[in-house]
Backbone as ProteinMPNN parsed JSONL, in Angstrom:
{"seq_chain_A": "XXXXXXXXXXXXXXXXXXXXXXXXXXXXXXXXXXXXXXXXXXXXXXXXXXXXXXXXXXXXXXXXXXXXXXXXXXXXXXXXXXXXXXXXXXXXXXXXXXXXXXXXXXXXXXXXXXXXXXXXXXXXXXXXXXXXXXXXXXXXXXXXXXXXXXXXXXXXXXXXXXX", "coords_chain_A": {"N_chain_A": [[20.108, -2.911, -3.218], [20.83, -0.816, -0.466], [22.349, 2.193, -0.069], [24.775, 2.88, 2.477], [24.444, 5.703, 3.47], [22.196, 6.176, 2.99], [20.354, 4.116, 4.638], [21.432, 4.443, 7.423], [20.702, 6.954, 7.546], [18.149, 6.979, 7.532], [16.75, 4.889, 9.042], [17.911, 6.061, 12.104], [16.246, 8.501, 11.483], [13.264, 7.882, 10.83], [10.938, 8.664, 12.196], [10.994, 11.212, 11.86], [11.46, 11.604, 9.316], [8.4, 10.631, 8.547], [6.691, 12.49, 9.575], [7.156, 14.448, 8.219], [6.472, 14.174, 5.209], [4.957, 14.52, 2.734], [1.472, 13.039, 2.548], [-0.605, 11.09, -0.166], [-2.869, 12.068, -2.67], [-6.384, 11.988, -2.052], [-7.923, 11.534, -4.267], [-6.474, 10.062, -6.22], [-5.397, 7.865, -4.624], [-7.671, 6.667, -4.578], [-8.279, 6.087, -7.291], [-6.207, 4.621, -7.629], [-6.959, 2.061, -6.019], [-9.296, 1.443, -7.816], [-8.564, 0.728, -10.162], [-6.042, -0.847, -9.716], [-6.165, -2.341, -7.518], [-6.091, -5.043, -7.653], [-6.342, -8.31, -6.496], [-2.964, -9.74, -5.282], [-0.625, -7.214, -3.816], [2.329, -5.435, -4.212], [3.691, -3.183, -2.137], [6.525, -1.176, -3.045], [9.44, -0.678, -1.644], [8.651, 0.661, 0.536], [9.228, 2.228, 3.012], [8.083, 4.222, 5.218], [5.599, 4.029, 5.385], [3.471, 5.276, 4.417], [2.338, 5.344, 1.731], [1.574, 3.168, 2.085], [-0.013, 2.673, 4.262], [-2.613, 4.656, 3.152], [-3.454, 2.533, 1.507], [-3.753, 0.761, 3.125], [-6.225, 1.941, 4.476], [-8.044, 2.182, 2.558], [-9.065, -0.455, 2.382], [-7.715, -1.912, 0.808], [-5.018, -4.796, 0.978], [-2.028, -4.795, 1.335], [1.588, -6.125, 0.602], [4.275, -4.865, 2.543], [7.088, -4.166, 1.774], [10.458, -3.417, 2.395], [13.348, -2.085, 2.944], [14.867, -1.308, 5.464], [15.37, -0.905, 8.955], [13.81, 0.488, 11.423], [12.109, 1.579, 9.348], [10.461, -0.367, 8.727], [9.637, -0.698, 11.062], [7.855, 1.231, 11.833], [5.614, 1.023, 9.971], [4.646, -1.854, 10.848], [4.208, -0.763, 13.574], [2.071, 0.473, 13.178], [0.409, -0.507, 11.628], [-0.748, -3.602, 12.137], [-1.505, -5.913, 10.961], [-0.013, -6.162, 8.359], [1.409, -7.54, 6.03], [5.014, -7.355, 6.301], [8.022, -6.724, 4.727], [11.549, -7.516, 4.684], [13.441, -6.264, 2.502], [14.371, -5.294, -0.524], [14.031, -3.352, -3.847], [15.537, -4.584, -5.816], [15.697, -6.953, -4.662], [13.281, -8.716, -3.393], [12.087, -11.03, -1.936], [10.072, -12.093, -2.495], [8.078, -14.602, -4.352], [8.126, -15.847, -7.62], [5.913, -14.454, -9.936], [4.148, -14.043, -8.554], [2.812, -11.418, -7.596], [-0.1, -9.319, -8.595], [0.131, -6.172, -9.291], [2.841, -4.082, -8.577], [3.894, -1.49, -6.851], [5.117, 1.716, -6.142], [5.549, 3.997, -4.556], [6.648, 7.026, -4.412], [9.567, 5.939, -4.211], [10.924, 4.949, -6.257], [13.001, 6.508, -7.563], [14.999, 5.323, -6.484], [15.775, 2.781, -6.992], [18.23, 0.275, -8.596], [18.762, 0.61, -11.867], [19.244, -1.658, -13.384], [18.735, -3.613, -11.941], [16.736, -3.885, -10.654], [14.467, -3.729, -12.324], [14.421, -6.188, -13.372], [13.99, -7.654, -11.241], [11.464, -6.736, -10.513], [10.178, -7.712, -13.124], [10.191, -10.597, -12.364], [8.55, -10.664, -9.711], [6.058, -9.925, -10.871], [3.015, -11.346, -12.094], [1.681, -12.676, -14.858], [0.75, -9.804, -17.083], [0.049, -8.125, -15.441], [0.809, -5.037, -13.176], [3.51, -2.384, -13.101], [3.305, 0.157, -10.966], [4.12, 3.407, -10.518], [4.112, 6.126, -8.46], [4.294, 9.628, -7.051], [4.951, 12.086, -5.727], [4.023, 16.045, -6.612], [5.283, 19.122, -6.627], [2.977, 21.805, -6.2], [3.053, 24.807, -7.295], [1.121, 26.448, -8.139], [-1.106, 26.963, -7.082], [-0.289, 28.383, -4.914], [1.735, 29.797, -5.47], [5.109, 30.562, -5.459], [6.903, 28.2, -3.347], [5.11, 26.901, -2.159], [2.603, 24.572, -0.527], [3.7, 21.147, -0.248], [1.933, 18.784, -2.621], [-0.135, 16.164, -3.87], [-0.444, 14.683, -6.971], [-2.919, 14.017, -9.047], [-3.02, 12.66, -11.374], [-3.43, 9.769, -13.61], [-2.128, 6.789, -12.547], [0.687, 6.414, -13.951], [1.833, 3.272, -15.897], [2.93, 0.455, -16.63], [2.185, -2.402, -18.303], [3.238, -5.588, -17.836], [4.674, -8.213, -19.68], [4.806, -11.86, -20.915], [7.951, -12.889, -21.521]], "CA_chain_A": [[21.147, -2.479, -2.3], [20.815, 0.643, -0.054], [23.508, 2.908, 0.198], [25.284, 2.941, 4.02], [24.095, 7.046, 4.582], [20.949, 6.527, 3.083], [20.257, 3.82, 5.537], [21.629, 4.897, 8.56], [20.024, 8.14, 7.924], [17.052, 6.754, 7.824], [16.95, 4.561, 10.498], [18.079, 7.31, 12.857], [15.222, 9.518, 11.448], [12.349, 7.611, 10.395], [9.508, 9.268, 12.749], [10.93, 12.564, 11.245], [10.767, 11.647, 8.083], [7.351, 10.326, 8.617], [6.002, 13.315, 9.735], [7.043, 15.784, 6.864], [6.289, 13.536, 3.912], [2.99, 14.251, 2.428], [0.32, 11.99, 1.596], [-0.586, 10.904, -1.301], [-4.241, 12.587, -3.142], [-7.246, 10.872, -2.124], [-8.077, 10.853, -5.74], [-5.27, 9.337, -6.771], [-5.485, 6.902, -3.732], [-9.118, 6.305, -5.235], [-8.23, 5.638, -8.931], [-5.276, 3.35, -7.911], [-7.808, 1.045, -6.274], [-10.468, 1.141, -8.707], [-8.008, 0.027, -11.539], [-5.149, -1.44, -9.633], [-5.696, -2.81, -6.068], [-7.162, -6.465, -7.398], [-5.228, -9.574, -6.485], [-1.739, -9.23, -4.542], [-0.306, -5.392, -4.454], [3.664, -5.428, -3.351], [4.281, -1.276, -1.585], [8.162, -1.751, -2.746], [10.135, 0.84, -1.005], [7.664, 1.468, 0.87], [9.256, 3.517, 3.593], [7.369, 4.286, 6.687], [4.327, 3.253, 5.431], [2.322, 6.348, 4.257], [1.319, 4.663, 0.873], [0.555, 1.731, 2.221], [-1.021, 2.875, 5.915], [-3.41, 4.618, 2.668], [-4.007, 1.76, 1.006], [-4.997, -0.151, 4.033], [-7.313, 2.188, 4.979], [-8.876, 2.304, 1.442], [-9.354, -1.648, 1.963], [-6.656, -2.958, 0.17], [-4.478, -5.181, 1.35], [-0.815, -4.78, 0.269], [2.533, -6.368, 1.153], [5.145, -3.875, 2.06], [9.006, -4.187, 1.051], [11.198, -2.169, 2.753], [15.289, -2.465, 3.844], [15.648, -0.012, 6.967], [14.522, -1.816, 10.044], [13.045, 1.242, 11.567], [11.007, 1.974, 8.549], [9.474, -1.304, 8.92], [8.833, -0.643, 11.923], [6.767, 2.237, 11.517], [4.823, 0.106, 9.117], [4.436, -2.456, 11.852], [3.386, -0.402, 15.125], [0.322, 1.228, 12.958], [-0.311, -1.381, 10.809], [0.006, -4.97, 12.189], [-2.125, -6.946, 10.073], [0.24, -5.743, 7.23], [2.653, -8.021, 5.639], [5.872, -6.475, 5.724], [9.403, -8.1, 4.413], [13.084, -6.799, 4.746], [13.961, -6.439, 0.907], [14.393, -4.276, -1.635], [13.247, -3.475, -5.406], [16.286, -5.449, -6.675], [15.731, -8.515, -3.738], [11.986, -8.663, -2.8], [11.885, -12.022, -1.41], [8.56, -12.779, -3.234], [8.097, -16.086, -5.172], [8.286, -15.761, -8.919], [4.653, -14.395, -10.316], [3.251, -13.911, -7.178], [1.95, -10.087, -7.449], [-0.505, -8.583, -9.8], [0.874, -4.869, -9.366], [3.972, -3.508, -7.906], [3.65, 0.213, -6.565], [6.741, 2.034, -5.966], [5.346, 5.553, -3.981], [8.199, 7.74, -3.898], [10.855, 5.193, -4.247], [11.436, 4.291, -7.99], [14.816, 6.549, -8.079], [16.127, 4.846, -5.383], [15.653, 1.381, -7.36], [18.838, 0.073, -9.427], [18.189, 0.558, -12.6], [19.24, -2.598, -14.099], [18.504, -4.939, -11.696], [15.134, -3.602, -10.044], [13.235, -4.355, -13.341], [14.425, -7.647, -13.494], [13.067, -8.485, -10.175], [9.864, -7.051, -10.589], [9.087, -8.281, -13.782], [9.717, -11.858, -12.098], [7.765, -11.44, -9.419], [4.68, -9.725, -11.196], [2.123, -12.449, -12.771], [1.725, -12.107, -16.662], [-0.675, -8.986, -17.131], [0.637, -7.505, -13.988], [1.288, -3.916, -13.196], [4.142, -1.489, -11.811], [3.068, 1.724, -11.202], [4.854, 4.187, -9.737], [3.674, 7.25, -7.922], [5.055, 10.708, -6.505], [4.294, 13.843, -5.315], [5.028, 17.293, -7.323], [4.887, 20.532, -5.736], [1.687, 22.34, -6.579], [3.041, 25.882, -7.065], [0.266, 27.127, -8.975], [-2.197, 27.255, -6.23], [-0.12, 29.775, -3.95], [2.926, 30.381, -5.913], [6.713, 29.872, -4.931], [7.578, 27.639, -1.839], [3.952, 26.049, -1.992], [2.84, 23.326, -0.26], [3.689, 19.744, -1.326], [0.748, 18.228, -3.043], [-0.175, 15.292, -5.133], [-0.471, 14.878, -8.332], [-4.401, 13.555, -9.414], [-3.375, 12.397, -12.587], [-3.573, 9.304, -13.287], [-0.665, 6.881, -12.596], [1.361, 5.4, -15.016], [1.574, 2.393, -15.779], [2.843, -0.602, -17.856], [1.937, -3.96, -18.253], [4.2, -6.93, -17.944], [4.081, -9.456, -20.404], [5.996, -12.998, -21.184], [8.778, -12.43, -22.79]], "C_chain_A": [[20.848, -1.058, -1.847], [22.07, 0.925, 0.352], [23.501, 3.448, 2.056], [24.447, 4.659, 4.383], [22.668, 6.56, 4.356], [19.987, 5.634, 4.369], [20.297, 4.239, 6.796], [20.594, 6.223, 8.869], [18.617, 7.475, 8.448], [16.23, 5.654, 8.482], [16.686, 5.233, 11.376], [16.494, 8.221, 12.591], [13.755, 9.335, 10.787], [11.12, 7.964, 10.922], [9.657, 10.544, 11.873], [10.671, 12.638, 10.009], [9.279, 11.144, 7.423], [6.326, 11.28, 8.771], [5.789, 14.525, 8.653], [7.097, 15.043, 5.656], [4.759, 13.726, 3.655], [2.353, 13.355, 1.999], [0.121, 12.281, 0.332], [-2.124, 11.54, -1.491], [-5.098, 11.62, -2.721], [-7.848, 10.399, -3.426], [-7.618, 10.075, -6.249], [-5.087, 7.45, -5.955], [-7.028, 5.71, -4.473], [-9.072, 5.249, -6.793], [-7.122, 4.422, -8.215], [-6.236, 1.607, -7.211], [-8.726, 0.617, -7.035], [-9.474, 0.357, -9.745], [-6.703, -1.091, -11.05], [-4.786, -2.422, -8.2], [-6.38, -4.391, -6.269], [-6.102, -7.757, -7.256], [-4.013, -9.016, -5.473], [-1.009, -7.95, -5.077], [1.118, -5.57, -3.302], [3.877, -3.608, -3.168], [5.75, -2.065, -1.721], [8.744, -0.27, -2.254], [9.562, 1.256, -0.153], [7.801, 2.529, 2.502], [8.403, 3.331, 5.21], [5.967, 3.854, 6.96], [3.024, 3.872, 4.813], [1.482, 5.735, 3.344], [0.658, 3.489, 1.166], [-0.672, 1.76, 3.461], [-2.706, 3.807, 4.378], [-4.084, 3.506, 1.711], [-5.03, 0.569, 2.254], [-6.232, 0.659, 4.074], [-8.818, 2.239, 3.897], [-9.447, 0.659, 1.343], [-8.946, -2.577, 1.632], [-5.643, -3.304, 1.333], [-2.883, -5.531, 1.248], [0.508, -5.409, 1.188], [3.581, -4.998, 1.114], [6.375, -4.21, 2.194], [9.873, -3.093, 1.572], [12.428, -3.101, 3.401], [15.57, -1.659, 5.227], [14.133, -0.531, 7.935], [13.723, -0.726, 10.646], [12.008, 1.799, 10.781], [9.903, 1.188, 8.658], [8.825, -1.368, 10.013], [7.859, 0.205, 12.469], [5.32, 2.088, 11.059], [3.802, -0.836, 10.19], [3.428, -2.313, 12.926], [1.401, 0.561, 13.937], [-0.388, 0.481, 11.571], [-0.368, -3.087, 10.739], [-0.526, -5.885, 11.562], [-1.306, -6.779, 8.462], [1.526, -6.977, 6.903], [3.744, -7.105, 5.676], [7.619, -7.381, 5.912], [10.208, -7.008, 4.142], [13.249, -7.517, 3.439], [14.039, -5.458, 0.567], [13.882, -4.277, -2.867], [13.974, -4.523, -5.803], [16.592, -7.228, -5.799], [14.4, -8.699, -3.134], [12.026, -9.209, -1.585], [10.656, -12.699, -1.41], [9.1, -14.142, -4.247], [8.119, -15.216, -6.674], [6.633, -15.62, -9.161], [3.891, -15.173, -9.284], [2.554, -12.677, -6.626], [1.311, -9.805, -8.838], [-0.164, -7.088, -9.665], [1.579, -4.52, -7.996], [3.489, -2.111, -7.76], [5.008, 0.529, -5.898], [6.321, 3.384, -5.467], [6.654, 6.074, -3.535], [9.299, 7.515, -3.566], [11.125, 4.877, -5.313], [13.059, 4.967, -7.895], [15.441, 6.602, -7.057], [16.665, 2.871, -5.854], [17.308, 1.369, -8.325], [18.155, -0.281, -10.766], [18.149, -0.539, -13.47], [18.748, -3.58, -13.22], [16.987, -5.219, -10.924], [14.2, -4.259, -11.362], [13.335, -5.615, -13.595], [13.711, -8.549, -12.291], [11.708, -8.58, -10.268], [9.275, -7.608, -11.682], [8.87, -9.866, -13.356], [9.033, -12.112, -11.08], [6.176, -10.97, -10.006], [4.45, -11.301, -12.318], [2.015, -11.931, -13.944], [0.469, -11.143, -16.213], [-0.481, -8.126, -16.147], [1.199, -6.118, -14.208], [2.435, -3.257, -12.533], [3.998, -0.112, -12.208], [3.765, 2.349, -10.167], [4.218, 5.764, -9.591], [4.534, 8.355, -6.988], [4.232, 11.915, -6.245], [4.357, 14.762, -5.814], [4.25, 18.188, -6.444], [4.206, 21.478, -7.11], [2.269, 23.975, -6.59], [2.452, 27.171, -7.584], [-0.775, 28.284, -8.429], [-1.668, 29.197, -4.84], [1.308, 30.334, -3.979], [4.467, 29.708, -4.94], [7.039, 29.09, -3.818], [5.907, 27.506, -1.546], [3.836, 24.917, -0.921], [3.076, 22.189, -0.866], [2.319, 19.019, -1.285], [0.672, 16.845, -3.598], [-0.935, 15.664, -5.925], [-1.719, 13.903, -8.386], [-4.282, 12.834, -10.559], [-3.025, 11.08, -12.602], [-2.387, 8.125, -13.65], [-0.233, 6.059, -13.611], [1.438, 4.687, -14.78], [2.115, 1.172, -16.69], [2.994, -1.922, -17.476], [3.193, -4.527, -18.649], [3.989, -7.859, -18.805], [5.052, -10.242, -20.661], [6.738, -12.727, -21.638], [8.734, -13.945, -24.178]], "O_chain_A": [[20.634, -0.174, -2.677], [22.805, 0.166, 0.983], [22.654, 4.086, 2.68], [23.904, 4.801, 5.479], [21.914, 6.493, 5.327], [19.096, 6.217, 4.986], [19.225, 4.436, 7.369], [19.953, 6.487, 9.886], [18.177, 7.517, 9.597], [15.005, 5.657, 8.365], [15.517, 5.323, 11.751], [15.762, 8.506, 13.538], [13.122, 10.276, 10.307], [10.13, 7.659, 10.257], [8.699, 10.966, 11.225], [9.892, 13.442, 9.497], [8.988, 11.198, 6.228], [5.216, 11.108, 8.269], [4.821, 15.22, 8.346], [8.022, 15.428, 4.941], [3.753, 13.253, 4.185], [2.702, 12.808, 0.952], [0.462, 13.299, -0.27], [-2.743, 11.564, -0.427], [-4.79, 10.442, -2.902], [-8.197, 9.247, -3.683], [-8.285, 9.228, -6.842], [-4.808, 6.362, -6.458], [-7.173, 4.508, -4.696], [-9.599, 4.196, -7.149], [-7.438, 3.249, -8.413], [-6.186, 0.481, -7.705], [-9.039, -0.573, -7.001], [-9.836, -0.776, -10.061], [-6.374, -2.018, -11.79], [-3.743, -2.988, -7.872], [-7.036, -4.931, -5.378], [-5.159, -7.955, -8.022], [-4.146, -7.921, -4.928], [-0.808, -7.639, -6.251], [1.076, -5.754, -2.085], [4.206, -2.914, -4.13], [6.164, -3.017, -1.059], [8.429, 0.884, -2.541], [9.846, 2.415, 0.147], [6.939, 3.26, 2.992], [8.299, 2.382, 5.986], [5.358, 3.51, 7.972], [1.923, 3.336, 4.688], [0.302, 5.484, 3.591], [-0.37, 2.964, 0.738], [-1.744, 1.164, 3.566], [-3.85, 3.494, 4.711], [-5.202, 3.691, 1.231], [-6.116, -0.009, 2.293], [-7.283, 0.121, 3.725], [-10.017, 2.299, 4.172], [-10.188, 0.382, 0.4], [-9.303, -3.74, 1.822], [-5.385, -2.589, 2.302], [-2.614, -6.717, 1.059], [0.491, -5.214, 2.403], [3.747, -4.265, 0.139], [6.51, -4.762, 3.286], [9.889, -1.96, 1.09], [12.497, -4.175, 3.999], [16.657, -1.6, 5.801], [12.906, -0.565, 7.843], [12.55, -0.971, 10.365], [11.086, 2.426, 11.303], [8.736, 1.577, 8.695], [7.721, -1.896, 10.152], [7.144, -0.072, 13.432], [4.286, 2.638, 11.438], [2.594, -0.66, 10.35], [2.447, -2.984, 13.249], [0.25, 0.932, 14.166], [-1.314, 0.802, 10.826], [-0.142, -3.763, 9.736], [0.119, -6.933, 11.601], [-1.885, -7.207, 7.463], [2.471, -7.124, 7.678], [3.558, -6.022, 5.121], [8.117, -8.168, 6.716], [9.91, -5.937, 3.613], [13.234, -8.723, 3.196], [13.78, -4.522, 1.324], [13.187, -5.26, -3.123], [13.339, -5.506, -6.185], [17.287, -8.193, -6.117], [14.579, -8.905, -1.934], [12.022, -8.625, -0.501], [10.244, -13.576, -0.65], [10.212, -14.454, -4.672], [8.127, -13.985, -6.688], [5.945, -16.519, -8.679], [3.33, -16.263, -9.171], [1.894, -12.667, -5.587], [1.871, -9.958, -9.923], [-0.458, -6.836, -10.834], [1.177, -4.599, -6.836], [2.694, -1.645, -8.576], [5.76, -0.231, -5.288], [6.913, 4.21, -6.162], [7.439, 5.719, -2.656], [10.056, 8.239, -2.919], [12.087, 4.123, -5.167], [14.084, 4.307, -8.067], [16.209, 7.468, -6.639], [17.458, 2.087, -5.333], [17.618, 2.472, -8.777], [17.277, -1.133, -10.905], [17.239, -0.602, -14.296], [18.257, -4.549, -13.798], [16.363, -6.256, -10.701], [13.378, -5.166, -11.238], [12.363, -6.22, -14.047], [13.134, -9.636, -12.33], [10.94, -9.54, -10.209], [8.117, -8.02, -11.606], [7.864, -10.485, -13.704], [8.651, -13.271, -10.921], [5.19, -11.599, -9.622], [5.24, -11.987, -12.966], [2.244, -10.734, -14.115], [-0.438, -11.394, -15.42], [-1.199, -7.132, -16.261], [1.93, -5.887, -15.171], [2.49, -3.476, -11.323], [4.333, 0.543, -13.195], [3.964, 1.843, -9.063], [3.907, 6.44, -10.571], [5.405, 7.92, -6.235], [3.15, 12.404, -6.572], [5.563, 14.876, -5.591], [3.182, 18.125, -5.835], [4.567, 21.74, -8.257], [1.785, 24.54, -5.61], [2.855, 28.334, -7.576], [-1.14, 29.417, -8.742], [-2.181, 30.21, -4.366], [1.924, 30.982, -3.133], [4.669, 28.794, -4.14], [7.805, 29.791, -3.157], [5.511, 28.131, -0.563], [4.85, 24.381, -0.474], [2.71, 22.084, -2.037], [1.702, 18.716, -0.264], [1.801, 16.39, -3.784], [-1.807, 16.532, -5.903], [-1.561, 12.881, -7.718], [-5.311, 12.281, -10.948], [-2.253, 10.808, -11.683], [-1.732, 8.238, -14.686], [-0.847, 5.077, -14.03], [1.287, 4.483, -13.576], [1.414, 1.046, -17.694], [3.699, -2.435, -16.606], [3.99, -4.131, -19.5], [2.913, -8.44, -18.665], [6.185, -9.764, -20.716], [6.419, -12.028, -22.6], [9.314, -13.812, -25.255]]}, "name": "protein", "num_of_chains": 1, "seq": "XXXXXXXXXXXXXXXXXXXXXXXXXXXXXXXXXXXXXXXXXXXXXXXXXXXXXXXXXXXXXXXXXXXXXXXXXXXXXXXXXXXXXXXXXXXXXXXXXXXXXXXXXXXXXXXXXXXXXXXXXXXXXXXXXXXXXXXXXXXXXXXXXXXXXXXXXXXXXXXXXXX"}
């Protein structure tokens, strides 16, 4: 479920918020395919498209999940070979163990917390990953009111298994 402002807002302002969101590390972009882009990869949340417009370009092929029709359509105009489905974390609209890793870029604490993990663990495949990724501000490099960076390290992660 998305909450009525957060929607609307972002609707209304999805080029803007497209433009001042930083990318994700190419390192980071790097490692998540080497260990995690094999088989079906659901972008949930995925927003305007940034993580996933980098995953295409890295090769992979990912479905993206998003509720705010303008987000998807962001997704859409610069990525049309991309799957992309009106859902959410806690309503996909995936089949039951039908992804090997979920990715959640800069949407996990927007997920309900009880009912998001129940979705994804049914639709990840046994063995299946959800990793979740974010940005932190780097304020090491040039001190207070830095730019926003990513984070290189490498992403968490936990396996799904039968219950």
């Amino acid at each position: 479920m998305v909450h009525d402002a957060a929607r609307s807002g972002y609707d209304r302002q999805a080029d803007v918020y497209a433009s001042v969101r930083p990318s994700c590390h190419p390192a980071l972009i790097e490692r998540f395919i080497e260990k995690y882009a094999r088989g079906v990869v659901a972008d949930v949340g995925a927003g305007t498209g940034i993580f996933t417009s980098q995953l295409v370009d890295a090769g992979c092929a990912p479905i993206a999940i998003e509720p705010v029709a303008s987000m998807r359509n962001s997704i859409t105009a610069a990525h049309p070979q991309v799957t992309v489905i009106d859902g959410t974390a806690e309503n996909t609209g995936l089949d039951d163990n039908s992804v090997d890793t979920v990715v959640a870029a800069q949407a996990f604490h927007w997920f309900d917390p009880d009912a998001a993990p129940t979705e994804i663990e049914r639709i990840l495949r046994p063995g299946g990953f959800l990793v979740c990724v974010w940005n932190v501000r780097d304020e090491t490099s040039i001190g207070y009111g830095g730019t926003p960076t990513s984070s290189t390290d490498t992403p968490a992660t936990h396996p799904v298994t039968e219950p």
